[in-house]
N, CA, C and O atoms as CSV, one atom per row, in Angstrom:
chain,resi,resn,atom,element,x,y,z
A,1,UNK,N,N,0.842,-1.189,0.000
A,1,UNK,CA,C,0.000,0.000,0.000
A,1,UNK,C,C,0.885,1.251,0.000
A,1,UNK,O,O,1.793,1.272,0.831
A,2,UNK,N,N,0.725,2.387,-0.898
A,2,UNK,CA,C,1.294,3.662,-0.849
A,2,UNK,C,C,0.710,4.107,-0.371
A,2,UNK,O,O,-0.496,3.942,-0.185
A,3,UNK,N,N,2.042,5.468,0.295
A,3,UNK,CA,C,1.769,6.537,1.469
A,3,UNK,C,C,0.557,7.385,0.268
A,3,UNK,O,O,-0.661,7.463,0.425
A,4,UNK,N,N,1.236,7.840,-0.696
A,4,UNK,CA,C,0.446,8.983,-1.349
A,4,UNK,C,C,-0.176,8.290,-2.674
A,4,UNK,O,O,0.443,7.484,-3.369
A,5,UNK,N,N,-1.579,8.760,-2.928
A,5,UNK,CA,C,-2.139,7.872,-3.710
A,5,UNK,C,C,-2.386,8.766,-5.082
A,5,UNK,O,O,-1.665,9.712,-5.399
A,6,UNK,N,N,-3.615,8.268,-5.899
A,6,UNK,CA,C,-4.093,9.339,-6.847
A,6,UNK,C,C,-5.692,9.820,-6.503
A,6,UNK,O,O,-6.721,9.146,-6.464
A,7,UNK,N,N,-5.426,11.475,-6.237
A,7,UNK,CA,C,-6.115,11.595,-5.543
A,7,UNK,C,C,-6.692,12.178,-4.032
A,7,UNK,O,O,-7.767,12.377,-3.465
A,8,UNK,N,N,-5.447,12.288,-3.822
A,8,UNK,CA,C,-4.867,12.243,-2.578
A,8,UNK,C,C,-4.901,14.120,-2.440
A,8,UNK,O,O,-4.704,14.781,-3.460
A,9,UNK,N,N,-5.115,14.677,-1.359
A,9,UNK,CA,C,-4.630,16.276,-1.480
A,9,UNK,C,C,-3.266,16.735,-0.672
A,9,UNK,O,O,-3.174,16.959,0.535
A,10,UNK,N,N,-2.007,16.829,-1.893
A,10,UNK,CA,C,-0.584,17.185,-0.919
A,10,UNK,C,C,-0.368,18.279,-0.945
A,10,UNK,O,O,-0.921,19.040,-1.738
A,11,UNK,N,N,0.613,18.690,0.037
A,11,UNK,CA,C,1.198,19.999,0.104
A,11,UNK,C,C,2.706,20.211,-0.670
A,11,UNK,O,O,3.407,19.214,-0.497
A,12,UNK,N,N,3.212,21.016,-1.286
A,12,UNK,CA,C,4.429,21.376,-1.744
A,12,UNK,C,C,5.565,21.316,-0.513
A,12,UNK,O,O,4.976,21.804,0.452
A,13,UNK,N,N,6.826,20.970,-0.125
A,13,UNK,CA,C,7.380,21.053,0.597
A,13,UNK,C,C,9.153,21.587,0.214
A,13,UNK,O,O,10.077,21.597,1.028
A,14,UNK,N,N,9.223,21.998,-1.276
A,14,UNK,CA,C,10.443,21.833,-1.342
A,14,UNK,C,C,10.182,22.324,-2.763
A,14,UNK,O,O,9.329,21.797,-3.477
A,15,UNK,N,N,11.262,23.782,-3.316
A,15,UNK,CA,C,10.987,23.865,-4.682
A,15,UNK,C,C,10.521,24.819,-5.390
A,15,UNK,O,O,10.672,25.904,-4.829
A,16,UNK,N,N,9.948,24.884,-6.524
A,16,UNK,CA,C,9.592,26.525,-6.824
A,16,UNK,C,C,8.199,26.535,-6.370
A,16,UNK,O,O,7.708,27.661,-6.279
A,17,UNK,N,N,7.501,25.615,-6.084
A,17,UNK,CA,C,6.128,25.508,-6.224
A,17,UNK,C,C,5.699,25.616,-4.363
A,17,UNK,O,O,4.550,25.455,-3.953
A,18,UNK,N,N,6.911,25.918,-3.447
A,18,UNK,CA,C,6.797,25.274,-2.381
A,18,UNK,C,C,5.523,25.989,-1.311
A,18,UNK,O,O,5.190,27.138,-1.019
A,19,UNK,N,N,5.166,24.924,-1.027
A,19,UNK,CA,C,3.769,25.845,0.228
A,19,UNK,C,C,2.015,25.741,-0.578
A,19,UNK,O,O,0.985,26.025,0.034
A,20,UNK,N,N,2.064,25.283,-2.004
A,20,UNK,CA,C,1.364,25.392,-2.561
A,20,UNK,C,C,0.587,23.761,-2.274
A,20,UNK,O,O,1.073,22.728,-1.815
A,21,UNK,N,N,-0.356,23.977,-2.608
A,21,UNK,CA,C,-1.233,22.572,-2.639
A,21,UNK,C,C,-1.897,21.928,-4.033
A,21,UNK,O,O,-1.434,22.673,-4.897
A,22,UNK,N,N,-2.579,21.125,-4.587
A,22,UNK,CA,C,-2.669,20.306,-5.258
A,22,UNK,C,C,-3.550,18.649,-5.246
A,22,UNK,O,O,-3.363,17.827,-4.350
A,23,UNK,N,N,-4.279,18.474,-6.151
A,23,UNK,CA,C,-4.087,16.815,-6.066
A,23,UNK,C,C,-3.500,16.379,-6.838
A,23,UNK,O,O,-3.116,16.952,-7.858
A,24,UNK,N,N,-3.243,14.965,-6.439
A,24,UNK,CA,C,-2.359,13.784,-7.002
A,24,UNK,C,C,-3.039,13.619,-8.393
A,24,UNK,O,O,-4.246,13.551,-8.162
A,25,UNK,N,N,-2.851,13.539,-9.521
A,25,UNK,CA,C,-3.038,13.488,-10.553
A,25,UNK,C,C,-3.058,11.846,-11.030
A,25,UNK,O,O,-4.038,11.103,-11.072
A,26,UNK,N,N,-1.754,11.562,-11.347
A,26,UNK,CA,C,-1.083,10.407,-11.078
A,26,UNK,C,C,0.736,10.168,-10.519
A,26,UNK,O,O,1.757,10.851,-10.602
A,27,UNK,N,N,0.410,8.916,-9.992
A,27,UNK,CA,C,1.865,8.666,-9.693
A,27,UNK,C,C,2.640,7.098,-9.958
A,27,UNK,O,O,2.244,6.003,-10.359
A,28,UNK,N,N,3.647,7.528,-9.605
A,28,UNK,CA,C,5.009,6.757,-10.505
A,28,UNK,C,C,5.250,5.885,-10.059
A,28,UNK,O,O,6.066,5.487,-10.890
A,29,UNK,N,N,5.203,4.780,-8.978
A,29,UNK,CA,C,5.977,4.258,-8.359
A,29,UNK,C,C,7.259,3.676,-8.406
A,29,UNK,O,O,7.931,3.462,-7.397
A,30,UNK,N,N,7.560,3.453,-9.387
A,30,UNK,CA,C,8.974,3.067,-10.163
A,30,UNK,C,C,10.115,3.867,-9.961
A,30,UNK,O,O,11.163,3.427,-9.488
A,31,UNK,N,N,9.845,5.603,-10.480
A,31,UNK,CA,C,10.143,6.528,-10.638
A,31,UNK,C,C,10.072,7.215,-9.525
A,31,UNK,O,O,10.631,8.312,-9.527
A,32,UNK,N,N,9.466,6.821,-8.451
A,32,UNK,CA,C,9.070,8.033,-7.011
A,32,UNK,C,C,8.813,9.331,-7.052
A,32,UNK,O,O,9.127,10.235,-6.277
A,33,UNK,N,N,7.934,9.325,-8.490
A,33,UNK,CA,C,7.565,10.536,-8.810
A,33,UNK,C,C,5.768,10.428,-9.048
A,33,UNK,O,O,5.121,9.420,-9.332
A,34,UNK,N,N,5.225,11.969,-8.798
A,34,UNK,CA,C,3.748,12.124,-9.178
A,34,UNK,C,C,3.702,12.998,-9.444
A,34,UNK,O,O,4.451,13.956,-9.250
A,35,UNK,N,N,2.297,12.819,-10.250
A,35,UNK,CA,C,2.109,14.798,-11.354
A,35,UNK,C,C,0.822,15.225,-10.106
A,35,UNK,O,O,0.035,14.484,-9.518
A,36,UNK,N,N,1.017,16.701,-10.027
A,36,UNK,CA,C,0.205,17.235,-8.950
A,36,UNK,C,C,-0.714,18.553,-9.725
A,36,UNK,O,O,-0.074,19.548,-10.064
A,37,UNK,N,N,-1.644,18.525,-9.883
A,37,UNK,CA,C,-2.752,19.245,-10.393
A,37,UNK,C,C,-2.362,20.853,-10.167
A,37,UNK,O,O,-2.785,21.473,-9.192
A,38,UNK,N,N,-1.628,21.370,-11.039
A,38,UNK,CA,C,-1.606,23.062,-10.823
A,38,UNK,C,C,0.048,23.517,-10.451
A,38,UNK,O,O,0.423,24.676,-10.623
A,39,UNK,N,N,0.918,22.491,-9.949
A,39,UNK,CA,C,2.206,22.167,-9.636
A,39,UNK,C,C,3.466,21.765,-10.794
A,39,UNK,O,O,3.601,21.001,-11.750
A,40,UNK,N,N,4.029,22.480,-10.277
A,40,UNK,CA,C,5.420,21.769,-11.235
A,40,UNK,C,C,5.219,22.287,-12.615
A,40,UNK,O,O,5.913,21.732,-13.467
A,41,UNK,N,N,4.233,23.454,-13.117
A,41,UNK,CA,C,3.752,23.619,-14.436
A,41,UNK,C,C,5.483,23.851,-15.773
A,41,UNK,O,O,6.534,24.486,-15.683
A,42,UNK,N,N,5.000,23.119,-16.616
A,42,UNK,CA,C,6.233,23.478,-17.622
A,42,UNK,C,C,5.537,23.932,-18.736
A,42,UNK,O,O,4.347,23.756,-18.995
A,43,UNK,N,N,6.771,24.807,-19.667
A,43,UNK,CA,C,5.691,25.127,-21.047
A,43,UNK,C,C,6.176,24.343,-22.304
A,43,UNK,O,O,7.395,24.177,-22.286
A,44,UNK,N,N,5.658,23.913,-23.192
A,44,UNK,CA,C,6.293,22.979,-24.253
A,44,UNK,C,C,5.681,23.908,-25.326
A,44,UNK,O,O,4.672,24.612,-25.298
A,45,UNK,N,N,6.798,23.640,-26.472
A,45,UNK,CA,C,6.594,24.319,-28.041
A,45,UNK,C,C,5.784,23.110,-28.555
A,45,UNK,O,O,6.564,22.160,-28.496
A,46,UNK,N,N,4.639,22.703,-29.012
A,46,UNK,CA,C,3.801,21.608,-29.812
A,46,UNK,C,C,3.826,21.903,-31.594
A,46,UNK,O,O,3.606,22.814,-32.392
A,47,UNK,N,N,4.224,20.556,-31.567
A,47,UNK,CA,C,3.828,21.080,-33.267
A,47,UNK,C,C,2.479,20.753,-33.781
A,47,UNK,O,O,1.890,19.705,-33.514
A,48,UNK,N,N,2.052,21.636,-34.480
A,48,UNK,CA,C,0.593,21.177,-34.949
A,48,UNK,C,C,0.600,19.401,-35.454
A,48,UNK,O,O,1.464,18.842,-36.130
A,49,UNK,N,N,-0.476,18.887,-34.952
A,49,UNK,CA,C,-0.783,17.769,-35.838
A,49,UNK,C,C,-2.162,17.536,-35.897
A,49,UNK,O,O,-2.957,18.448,-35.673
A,50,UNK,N,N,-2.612,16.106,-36.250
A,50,UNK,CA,C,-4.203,16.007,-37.018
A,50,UNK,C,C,-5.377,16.041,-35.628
A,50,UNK,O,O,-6.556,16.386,-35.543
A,51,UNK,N,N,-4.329,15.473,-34.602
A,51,UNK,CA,C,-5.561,15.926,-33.475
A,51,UNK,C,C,-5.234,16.987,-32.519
A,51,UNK,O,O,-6.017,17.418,-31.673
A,52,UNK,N,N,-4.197,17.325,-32.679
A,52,UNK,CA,C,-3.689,18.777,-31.599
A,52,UNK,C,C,-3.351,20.129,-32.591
A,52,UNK,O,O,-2.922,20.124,-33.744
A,53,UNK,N,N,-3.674,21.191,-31.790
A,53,UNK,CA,C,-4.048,22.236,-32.176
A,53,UNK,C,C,-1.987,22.684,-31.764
A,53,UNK,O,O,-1.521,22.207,-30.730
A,54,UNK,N,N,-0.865,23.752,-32.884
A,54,UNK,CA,C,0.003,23.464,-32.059
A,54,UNK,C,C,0.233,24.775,-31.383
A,54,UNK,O,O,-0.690,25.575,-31.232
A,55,UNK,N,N,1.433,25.004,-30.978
A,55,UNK,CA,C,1.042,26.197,-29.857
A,55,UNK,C,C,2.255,25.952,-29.020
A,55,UNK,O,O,3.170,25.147,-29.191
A,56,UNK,N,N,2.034,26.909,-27.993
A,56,UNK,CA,C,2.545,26.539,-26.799
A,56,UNK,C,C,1.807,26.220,-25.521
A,56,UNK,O,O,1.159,27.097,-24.951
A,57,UNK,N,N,1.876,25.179,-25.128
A,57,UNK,CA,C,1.012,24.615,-24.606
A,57,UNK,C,C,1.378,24.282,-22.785
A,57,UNK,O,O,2.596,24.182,-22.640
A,58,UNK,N,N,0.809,24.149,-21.803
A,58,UNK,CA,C,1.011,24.099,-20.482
A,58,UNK,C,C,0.924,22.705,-19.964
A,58,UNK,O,O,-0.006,21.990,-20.338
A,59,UNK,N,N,1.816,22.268,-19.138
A,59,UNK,CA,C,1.152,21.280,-18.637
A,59,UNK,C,C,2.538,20.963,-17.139
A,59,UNK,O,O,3.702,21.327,-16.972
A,60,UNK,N,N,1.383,19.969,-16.210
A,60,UNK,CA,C,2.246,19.409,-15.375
A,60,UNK,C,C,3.706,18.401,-15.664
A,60,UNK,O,O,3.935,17.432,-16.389
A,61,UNK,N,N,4.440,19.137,-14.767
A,61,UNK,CA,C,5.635,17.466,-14.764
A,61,UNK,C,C,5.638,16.761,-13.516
A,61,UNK,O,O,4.971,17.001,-12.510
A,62,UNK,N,N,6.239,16.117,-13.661
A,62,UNK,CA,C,6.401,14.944,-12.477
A,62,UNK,C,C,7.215,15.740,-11.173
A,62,UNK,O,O,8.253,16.398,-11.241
A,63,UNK,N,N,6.547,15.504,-10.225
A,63,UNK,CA,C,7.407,15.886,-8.483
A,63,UNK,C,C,7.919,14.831,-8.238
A,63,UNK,O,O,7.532,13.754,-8.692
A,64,UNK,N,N,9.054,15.030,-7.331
A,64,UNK,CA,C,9.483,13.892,-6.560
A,64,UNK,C,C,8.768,13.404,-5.637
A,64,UNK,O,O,8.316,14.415,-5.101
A,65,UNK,N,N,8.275,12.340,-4.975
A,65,UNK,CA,C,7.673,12.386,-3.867
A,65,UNK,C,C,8.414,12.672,-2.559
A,65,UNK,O,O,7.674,12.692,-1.576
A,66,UNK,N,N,9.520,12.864,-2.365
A,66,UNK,CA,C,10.300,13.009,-1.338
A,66,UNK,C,C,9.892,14.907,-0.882
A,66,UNK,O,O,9.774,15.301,0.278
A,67,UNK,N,N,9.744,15.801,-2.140
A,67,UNK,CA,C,9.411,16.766,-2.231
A,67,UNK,C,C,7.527,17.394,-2.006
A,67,UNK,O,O,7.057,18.529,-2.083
A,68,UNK,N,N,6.746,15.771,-1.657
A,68,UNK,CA,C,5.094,16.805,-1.526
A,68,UNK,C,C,5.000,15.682,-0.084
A,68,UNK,O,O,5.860,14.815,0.069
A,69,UNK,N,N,4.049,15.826,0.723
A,69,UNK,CA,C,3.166,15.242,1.927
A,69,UNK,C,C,2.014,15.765,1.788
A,69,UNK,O,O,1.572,16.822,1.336
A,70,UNK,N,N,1.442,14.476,2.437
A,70,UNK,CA,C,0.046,14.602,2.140
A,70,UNK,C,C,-0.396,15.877,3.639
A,70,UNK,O,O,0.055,16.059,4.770
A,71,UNK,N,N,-1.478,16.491,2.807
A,71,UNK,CA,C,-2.173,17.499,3.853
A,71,UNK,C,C,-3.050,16.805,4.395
A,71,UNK,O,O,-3.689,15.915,3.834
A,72,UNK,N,N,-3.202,17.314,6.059
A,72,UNK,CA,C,-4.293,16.866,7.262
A,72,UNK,C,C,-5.420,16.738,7.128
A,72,UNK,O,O,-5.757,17.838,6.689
A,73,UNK,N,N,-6.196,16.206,7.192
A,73,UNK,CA,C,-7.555,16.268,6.611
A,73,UNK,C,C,-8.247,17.354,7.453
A,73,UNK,O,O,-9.265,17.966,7.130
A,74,UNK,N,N,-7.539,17.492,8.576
A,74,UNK,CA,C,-8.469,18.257,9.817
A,74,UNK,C,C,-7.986,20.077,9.172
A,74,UNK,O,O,-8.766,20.911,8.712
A,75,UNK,N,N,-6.798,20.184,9.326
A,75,UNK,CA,C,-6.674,21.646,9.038
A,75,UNK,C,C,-5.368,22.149,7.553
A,75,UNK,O,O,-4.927,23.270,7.297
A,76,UNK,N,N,-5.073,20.776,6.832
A,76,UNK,CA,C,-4.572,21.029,5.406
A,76,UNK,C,C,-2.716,21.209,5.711
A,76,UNK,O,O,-1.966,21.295,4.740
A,77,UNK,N,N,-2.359,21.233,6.639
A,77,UNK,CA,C,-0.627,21.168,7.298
A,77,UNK,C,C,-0.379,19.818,6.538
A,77,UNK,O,O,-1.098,18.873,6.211
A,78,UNK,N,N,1.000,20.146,6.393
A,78,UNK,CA,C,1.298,18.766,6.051
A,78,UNK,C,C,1.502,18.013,7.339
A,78,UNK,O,O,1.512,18.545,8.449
A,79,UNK,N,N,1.736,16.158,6.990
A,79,UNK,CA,C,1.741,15.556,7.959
A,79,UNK,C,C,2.044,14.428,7.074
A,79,UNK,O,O,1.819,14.329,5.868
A,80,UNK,N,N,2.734,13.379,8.082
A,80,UNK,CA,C,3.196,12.059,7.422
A,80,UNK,C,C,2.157,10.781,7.726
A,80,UNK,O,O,1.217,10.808,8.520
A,81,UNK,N,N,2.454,9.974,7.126
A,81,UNK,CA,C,1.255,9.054,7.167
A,81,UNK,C,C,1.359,7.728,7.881
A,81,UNK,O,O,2.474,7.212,7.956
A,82,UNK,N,N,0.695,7.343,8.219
A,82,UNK,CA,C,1.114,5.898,9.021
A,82,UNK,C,C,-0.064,5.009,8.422
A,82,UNK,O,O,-0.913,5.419,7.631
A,83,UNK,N,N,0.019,3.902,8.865
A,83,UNK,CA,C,-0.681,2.896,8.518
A,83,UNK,C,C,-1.195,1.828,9.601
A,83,UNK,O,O,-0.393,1.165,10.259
A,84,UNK,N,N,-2.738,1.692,9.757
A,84,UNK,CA,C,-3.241,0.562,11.007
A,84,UNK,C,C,-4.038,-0.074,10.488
A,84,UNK,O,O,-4.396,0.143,9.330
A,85,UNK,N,N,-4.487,-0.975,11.194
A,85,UNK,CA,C,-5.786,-2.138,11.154
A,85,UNK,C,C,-7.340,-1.477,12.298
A,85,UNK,O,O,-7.400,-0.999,13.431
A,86,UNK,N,N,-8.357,-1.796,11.240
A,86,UNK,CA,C,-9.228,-1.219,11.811
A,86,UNK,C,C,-9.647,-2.550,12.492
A,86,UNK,O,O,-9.109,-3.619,12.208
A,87,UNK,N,N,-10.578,-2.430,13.351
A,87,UNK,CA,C,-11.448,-4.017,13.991
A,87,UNK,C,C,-11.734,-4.581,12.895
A,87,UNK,O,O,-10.755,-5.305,12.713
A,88,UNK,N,N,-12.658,-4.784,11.754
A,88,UNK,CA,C,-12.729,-5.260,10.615
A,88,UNK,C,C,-11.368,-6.352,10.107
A,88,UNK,O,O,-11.594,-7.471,9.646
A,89,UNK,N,N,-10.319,-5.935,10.243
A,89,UNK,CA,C,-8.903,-6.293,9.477
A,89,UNK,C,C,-8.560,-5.119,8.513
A,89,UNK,O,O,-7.760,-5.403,7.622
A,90,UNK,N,N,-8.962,-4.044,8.544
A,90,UNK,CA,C,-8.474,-3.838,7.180
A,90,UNK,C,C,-7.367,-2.657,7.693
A,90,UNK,O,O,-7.361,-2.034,8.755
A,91,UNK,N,N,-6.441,-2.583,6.553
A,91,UNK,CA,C,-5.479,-1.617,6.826
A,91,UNK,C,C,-5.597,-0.209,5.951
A,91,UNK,O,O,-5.872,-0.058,4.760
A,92,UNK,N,N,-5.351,0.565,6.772
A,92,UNK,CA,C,-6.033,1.890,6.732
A,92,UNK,C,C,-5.081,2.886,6.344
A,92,UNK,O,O,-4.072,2.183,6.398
A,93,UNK,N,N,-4.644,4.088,5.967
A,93,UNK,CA,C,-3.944,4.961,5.904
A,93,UNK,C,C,-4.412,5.790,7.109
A,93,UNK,O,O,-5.606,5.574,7.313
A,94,UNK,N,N,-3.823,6.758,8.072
A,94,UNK,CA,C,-4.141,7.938,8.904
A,94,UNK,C,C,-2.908,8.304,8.823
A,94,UNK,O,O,-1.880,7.644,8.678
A,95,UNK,N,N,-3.235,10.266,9.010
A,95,UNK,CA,C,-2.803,11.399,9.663
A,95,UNK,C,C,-2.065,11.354,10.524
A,95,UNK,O,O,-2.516,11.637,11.634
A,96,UNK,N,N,-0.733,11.014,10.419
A,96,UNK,CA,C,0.332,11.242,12.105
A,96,UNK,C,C,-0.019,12.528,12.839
A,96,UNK,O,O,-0.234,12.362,14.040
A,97,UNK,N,N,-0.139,13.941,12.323
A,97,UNK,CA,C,-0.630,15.007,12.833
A,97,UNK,C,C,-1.721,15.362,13.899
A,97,UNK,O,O,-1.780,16.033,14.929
A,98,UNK,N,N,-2.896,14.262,12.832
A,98,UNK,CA,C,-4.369,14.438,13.783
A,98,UNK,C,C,-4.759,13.100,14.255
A,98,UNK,O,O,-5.868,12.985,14.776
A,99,UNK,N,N,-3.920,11.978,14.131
A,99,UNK,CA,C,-4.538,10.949,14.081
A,99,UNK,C,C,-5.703,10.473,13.328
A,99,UNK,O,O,-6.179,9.460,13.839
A,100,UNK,N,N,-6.442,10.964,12.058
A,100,UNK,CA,C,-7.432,10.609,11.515
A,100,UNK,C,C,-7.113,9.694,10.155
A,100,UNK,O,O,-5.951,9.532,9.782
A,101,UNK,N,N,-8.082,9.195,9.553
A,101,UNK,CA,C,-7.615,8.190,8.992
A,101,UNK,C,C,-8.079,9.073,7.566
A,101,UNK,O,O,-8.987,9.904,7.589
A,102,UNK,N,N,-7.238,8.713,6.264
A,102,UNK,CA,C,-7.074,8.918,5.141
A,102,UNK,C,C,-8.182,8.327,4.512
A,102,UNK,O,O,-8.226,7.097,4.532
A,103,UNK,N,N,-9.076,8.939,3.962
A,103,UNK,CA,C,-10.295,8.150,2.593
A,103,UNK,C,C,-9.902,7.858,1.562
A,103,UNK,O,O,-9.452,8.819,0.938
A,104,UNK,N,N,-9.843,6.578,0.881
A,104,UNK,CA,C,-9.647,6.815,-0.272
A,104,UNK,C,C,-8.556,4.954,0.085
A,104,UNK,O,O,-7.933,4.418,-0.832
């Protein structure tokens, strides 16, 4: 099970983007990288083709994950994540910060 998922709402911690927030878009696991919604923006020269319009065009790149944490659910701080068993069996993601458990 991963700490940070897709989906997930992190905080910037490191970088040009730093302090800023975001969701998880997708992520890498291979790579220990994820694209974060509004973060990390780069600009690319496109060349026209039959289904893209060309231009210069915007888009996310990949963060490190060492560089975002997931925000608190209670008040949006970052915070690191831990992992338990509920009575059920099941294993859960929560909030080291607030102790609350992660949805998703």
């Amino acid at each position: 099970m991963q700490k940070i998922r897709k989906g997930d709402k992190v905080v910037v911690l490191a970088g040009k983007d730093k302090g800023r927030t975001g969701e998880v878009l997708s992520v890498q696991p291979k790579e220990d990288t994820a694209v974060v919604r509004g973060v990390n923006q780069i600009r690319r020269h496109q060349k026209q083709s039959q289904s893209q319009e060309g231009g210069i065009i915007t888009k996310e790149a990949p963060i490190h994950l060492s560089n975002i944490a997931l925000a608190d659910p209670k008040d949006g701080k970052p915070t690191r994540v831990g992992f338990k068993f509920e009575k059920d069996g099941k294993k859960v993601r929560f909030a080291k910060r607030s102790g609350e458990t992660i949805n998703g």
